[in-house]
C-alpha positions in Angstrom: 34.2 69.4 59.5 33.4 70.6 56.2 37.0 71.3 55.1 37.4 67.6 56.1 34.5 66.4 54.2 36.1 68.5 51.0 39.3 67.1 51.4 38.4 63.7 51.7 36.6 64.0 48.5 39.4 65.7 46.4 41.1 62.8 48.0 39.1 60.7 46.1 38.6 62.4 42.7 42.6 62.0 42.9 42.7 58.5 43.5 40.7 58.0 40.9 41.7 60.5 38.5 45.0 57.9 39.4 43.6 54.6 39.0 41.9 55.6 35.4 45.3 56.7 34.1 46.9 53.8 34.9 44.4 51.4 33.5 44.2 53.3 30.1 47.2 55.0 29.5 47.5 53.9 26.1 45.3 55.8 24.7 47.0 59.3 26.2 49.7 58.3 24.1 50.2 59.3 20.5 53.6 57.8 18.9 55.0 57.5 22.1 54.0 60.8 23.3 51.7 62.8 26.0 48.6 63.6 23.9 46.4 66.4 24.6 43.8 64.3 26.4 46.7 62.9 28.6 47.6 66.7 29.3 44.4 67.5 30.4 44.3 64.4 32.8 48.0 65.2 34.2 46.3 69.0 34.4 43.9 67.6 36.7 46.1 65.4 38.8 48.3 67.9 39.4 46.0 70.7 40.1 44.8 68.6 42.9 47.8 67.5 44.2 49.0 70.6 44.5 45.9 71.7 46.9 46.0 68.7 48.6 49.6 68.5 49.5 51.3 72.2 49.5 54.0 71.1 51.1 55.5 69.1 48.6 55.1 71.5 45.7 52.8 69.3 43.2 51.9 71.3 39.8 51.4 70.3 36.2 54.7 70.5 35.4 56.0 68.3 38.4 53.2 65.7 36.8 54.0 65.5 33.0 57.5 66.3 33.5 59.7 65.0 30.0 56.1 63.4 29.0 57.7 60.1 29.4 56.1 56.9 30.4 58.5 56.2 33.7 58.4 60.0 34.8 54.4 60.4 34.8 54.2 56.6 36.5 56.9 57.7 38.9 54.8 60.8 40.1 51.6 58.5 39.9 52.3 56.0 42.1 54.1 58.5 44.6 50.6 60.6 44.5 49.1 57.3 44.6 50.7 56.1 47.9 50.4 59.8 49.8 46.5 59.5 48.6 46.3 56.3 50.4 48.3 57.1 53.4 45.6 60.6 54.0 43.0 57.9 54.0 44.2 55.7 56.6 45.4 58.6 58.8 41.7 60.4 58.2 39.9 57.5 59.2 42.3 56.8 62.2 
């Protein structure tokens, strides 16, 4: 129960670790690049993901990738969807 209760708040933390990249991913940007703030946020996300879903080999790099725009959203709304999906099946 308590390995539930933990996972269903990393869950969350990811989602919205998630959400709050999305809505201001400007400013992790400097000239068009990751900035070190945007690291540490893609740091985070992937840390997580990586506990949360072992089997689909989640790290940092898998995260930030090339740094670009369409890789990191790629990855994000993938995360995004597999978040969403353990939160239907948990409260099933």
């Amino acid at each position: 129960m308590q390995k539930d209760t933990k996972r269903i708040r990393e869950l969350s933390e990811l989602k919205a670790l998630i959400e709050e990249a999305r809505e201001g991913w400007r400013i992790f940007l400097t000239r068009g690049f990751l900035n070190s703030e945007g690291r540490k946020v893609c740091a985070r996300i992937g840390s997580l993901a990586g506990r949360l879903f072992p089997e689909r080999s989640y790290n940092i790099r898998r995260v930030i990738g090339d740094g670009s725009d369409h890789h990191i959203d790629k990855v994000l709304n993938e995360l995004y969807e597999l978040v969403i999906f353990e939160f239907q099946n948990s409260r099933s």
